[in-house]
N, C-alpha and C positions, 0 to 999 in steps of 0.2 A: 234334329228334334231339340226344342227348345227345355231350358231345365224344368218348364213347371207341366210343359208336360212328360217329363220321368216323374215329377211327382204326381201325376193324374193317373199311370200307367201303375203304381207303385202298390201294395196293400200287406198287408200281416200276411204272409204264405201262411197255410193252414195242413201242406205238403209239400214237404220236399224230396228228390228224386237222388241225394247222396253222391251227385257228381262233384268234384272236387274246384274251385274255383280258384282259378291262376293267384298267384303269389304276388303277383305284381299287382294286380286287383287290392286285395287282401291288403297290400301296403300302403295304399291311396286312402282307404277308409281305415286306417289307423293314423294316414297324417294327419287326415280332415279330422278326427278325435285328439289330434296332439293342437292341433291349429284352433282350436273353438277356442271362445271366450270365457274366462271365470272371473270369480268375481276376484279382485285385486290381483288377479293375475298366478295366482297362488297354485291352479290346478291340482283341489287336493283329492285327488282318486289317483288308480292306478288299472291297467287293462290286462284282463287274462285271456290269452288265444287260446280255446282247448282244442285240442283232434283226437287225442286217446279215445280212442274209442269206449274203455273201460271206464275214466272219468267220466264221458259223457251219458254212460248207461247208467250210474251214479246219478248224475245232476237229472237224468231225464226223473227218477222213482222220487225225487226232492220237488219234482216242479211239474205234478198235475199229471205224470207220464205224459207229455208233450210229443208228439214224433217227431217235430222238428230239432229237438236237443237233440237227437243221435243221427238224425236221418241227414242232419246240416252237415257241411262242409266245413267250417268253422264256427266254434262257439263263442261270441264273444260273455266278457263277466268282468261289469263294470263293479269298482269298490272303492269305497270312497275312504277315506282318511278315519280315522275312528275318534280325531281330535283334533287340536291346533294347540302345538305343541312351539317352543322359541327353536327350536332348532330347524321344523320343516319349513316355518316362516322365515324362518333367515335363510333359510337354503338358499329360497327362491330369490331371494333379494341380491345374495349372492351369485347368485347363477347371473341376474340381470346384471348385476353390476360389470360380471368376467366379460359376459358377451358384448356391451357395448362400451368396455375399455374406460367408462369413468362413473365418478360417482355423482349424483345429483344430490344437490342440498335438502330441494322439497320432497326427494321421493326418500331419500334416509331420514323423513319427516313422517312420514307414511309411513315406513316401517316402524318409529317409534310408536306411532298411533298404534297402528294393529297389536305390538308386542304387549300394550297396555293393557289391553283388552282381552281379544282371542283368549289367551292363554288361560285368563282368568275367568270366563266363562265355563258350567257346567257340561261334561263333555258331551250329554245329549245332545243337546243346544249347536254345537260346533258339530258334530256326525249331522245331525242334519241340514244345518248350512253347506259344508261340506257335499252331501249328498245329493242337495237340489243342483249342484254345479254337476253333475255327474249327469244329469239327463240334456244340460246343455250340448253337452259333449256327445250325449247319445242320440241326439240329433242329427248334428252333423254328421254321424256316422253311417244313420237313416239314410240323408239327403246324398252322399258320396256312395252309398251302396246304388239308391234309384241311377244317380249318374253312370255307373259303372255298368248297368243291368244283373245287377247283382240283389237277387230276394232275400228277403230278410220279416223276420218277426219279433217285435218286440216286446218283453216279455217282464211283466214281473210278480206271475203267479210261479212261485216259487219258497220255499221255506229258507227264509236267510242265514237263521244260525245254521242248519244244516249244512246248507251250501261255504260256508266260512270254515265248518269244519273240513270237508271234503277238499277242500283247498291251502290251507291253514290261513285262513286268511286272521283270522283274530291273532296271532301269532307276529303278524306282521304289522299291528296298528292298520289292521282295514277291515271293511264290512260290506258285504255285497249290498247294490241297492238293484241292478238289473240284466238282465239275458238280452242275446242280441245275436241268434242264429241264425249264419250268413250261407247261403246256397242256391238253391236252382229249384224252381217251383216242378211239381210232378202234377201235370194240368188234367191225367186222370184221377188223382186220387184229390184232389184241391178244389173243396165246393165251392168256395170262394173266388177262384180264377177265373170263373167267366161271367161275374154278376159285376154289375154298374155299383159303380163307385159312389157312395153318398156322404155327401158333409152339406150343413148348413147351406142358405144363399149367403150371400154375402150382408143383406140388408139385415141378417138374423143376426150376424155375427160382428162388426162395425159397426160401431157408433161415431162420426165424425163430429170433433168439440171445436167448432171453428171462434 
């Protein structure tokens, strides 16, 4: 089976049946979220795996009472950076630097650039730059769960300072921005599991600018 058809096969599970979903699973769709693209490379989120059952009975009364929050096998809970700070941007620069053993002239150029800036922007402004990288990420996540056969729904009717508190995530310089409950679809209770999958034609949706 070809990858795009896992993505044709794929949809927001609407029920899930609280079977537990292999670990090795689970670690494929945490690469494919370490492995996405951000913007300058910076990655500024960080991923919460919930199982507690008790947190996730929490998150479910924060987010619509969802059944899929509790009913999943894993919760994911994307949070993104709550700023851009010289020390998280140098991390990373640093990181790059250790991992490929030297320094580059134009990218310690780069780094001066961002240092100028980022930091000095309002931290709204930064949370949600920040935060739009967060759904890249949670793409990938999407698209490596369909590869995996692994149901998923994503999710972001949810109350965020709540969920921040429930986790402490402000505590941490981070803010939640989405759900992303990973499990096994329950195809009697799941109205959605046997209806035709609709998007756009293609004609609606590309415009080719030759």
């Amino acid at each position: 089976m070809s990858f795009i058809d896992k993505l044709n096969e794929r949809y927001a599970t609407k029920a899930m049946n609280g079977e537990v979903v292999p670990q090795e699973k689970i670690d494929t769709i945490l690469e494919a979220i370490r492995l996405a693209p951000t913007s300058s490379g910076l990655q500024p989120f960080e991923v919460f795996v919930v199982t507690n059952d008790k947190i996730k009975a929490s998150i479910k009364e924060i987010a619509w009472n969802q059944e899929q929050v509790t009913d999943c096998s894993h919760l994911l809970v994307f949070a993104a950076w709550d700023n851009y700070t010289e020390d998280r941007i140098n991390h990373m620069f640093d990181l790059t630097n250790e991992i490929r053993g030297f320094k580059n002239e134009g990218w310690e150029d780069y780094r001066k650039m961002l240092l100028s800036s980022y930091p000095q922007r309002d931290a709204e402004t930064n949370f949600e730059h920040a935060a739009r990288q967060t759904y890249i990420a949670f793409m990938a996540a999407i698209a490596q769960a369909a590869y995996e056969g692994v149901d998923n729904t994503p999710m972001e009717g949810f109350d965020p300072a709540a969920l921040d508190k429930i986790l402490g995530l402000r505590e941490k310089g981070l803010r939640s921005t989405l759900l992303l409950p990973l499990g096994y679809k329950d195809v009697d209770k799941d109205w959605l599991a046997s209806l035709v999958k609709v998007r756009k034609p293609m004609k609606e949706l590309v415009t080719v600018v030759a």
